[in-house]
N, C-alpha and C positions, 0 to 999 in steps of 0.2 A: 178579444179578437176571435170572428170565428170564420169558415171557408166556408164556400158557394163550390160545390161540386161541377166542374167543365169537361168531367170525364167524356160528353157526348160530341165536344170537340177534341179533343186530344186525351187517349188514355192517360188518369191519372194528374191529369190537370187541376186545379183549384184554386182560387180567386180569394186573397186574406178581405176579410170585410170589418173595417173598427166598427165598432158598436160602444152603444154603453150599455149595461144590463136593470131591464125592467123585474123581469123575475128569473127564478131559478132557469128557464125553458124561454122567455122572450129579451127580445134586443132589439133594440134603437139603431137602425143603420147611421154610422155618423162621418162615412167617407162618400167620396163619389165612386162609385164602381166603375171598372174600365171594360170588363167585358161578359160581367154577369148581366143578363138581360132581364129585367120582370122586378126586379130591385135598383131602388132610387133612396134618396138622403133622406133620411127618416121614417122611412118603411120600418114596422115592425115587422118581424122575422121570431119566428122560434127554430129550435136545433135540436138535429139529433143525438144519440151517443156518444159521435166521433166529431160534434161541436161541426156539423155542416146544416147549414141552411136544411130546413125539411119543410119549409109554407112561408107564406107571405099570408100577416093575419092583417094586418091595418095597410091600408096605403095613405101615404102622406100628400098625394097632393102635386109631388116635385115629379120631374121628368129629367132625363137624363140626353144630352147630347154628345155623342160620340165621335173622332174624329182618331183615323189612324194614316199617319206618313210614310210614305215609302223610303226605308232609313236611308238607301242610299242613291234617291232621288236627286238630281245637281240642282235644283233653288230648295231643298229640306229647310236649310235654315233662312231661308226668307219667306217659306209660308209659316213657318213655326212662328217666327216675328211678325208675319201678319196675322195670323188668328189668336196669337196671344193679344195683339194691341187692343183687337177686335172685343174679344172677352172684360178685356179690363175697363174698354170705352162702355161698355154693357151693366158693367158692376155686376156682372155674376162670377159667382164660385167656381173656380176651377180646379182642375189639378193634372201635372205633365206625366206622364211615364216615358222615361228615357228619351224626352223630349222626340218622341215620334208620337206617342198617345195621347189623346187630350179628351178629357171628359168634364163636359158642360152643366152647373145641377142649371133645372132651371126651373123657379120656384111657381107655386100657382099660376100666379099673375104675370109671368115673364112673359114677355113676347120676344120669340126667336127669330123673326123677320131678319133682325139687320145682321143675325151669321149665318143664315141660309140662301141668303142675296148675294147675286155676282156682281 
């Protein structure tokens, strides 16, 4: 596991990113990120000292789609249950954070038309 520095959003902030490790210095991003921007699911990435992101050497190809709820919005858990349907009718990879966050990979060849559509 290593962090993605979001210190330029909130002092001291930082974003855990799975990886799995190429070499000593490069990593295989293998999550979907929620709010690191510029890294997507399989980006190579090397690290610095303190094991934080310091470049993006390879891009992979994936994009990432972003989607955050306002927790305590009165229909939350009915768009939650709709753009999860939406995701899963898609067959892309997801992943919730505290069921207000949702991040979308969306590979090559995805076409994001039908979760960008009203």
């Amino acid at each position: 596991m290593i962090h993605a520095d979001l210190s330029d959003r909130q002092d001291g902030w930082r974003e855990q990113l799975w990886t799995g490790q190429i070499t000593a210095d490069r990593f295989e991003v293998t999550c979907l990120p929620f709010f690191t921007y510029g890294i997507c699911y399989l980006d190579v990435v090397t690290i610095d000292s303190d094991h934080q992101v310091a470049s993006v050497v390879q891009k992979s190809g994936h994009r990432t789609l972003r989607v955050a709820l306002v927790a305590q919005h009165q229909d939350r858990d009915q768009l939650h249950e709709l753009l999860h349907g939406k995701v899963v009718e898609a067959a892309l990879p997801h992943e919730w954070l505290q069921g207000t966050y949702l991040s979308v990979d969306l590979p090559p060849d995805a076409d994001p038309t039908a979760l960008v559509e009203r």
